[in-house]
C-alpha positions as CSV (number, residue, x, y, z in Angstrom):
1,X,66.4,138.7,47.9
2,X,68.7,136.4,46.2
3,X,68.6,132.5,47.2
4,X,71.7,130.9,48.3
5,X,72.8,128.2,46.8
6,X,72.3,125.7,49.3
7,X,68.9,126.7,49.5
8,X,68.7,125.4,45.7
9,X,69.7,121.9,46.3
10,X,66.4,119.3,46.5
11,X,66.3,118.2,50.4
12,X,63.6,115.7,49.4
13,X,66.2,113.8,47.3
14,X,69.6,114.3,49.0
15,X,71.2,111.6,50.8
16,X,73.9,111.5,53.5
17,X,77.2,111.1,51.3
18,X,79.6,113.9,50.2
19,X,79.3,117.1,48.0
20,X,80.4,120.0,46.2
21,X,78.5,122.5,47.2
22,X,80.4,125.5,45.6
23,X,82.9,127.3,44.4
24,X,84.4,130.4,45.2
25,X,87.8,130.7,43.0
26,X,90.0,129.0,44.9
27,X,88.0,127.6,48.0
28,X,85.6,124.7,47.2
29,X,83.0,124.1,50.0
30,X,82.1,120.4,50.7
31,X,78.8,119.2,52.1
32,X,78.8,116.8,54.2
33,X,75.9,115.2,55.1
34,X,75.5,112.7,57.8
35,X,71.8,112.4,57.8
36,X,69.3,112.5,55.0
37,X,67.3,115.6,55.4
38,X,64.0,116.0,57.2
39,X,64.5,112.0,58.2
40,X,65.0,112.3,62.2
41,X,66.9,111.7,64.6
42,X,69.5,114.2,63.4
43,X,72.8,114.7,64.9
44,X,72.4,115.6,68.6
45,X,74.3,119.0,69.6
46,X,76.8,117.4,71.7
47,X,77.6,114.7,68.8
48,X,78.2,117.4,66.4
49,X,80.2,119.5,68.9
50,X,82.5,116.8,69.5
51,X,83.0,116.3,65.7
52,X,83.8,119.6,65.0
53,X,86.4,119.5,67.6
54,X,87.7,116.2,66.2
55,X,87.5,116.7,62.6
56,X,89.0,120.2,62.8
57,X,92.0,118.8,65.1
58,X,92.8,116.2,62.7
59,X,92.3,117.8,59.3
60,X,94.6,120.9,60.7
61,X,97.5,118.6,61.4
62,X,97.4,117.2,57.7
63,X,99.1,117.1,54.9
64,X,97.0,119.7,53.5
65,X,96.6,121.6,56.8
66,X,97.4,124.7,54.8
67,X,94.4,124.4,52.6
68,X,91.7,124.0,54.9
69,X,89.4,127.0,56.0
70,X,87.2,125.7,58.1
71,X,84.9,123.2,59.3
72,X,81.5,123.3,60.8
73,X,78.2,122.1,61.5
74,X,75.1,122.8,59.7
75,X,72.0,124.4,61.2
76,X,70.0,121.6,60.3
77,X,72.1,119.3,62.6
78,X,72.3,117.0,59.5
79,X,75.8,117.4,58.3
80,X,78.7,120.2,58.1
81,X,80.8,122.2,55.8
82,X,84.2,121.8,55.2
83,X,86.1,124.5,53.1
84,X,89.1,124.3,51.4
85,X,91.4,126.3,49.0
86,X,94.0,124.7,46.2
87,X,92.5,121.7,47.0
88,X,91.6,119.1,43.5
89,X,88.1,117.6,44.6
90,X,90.5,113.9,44.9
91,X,92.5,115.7,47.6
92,X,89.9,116.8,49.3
93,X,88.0,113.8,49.3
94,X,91.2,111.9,50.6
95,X,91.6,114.0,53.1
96,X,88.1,113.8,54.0
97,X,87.8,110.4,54.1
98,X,90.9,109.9,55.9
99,X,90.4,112.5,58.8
100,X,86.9,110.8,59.3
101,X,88.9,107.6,59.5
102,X,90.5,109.1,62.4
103,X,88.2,110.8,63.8
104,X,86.1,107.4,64.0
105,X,89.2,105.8,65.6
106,X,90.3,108.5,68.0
107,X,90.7,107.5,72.0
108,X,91.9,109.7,74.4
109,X,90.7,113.3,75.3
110,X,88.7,115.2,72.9
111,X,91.0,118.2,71.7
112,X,90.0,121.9,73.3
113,X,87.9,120.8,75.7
114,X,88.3,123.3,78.6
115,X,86.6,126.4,79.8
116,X,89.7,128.3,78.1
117,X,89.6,126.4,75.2
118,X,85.8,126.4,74.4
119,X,82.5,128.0,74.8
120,X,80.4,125.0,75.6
121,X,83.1,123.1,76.9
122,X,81.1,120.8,78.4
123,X,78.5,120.0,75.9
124,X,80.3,116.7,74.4
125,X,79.4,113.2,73.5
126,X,82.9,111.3,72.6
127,X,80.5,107.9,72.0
128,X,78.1,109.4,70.3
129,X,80.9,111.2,67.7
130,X,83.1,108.2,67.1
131,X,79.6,105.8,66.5
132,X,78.1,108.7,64.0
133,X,81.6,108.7,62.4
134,X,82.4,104.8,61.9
135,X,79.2,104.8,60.3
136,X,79.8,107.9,57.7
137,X,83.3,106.7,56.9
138,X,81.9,103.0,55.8
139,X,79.5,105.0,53.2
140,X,82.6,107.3,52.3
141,X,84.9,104.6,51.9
142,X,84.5,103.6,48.9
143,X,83.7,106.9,47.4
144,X,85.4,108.3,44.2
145,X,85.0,111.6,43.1
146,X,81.7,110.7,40.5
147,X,80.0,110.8,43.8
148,X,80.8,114.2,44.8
149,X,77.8,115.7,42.7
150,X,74.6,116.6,43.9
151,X,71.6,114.3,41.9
């Protein structure tokens, strides 16, 4: 069987940051990795729950809300995937980089959070999502699109 391509990227070497991990005519999937691989703890479930919520919410209600695909976590519990079509890699990494902003900086409810709405509606750590994401966005901050390689 064929290997897919993100089982061709070096784990040993790859560090939390932000990536192109293909693409697919138009859509360009971004890795982004919160953790460096095999280097626990990793992302607890309700952490990365409530980011996909958050990050979803936010990048949907965008500027380029048209061009996203989807957003979601990685089995690994060490980053997600973020898909987008039409996008140049500096749009996406604006956007990126400013829904993480705030996502980092949200207060209030967490968006879709009800029995109707979700389900594992209650499976959630607000805290725990905001910390993980203050401390991605000050490694993506200063980020230009020469980063967005894999070493």
């Amino acid at each position: 069987m064929k290997r897919i391509a993100s089982f061709t990227v070096n784990h040993n070497t790859l560090n939390p940051g932000v990536y192109i991990s293909r693409i697919d005519g138009d859509i360009t999937t971004y890795d982004m990795r919160f953790i460096k691989p095999n280097t626990p703890p990793f992302l607890p479930s309700p952490v990365m729950h409530t980011i996909e919520h958050l990050f979803a919410t936010y990048a949907r209600n965008s500027e380029y809300a048209d061009n996203v695909i989807y957003f979601g976590p990685m089995g690994c519990r060490t980053g997600f995937y973020f898909l987008v079509r039409n996008l140049s890699h500096q749009q996406a990494l604006d956007l990126i980089k400013e829904t993480v902003k705030k996502c980092s900086e949200h207060s209030g409810e967490i968006p879709g959070t009800t029995a109707i709405e979700c389900g594992n509606y209650k499976e959630h750590d607000k805290n725990g999502a905001v910390s993980a994401l203050k401390e991605y966005y000050s490694l993506l901050k200063d980020y230009n699109t020469d980063n967005l390689q894999y070493n």
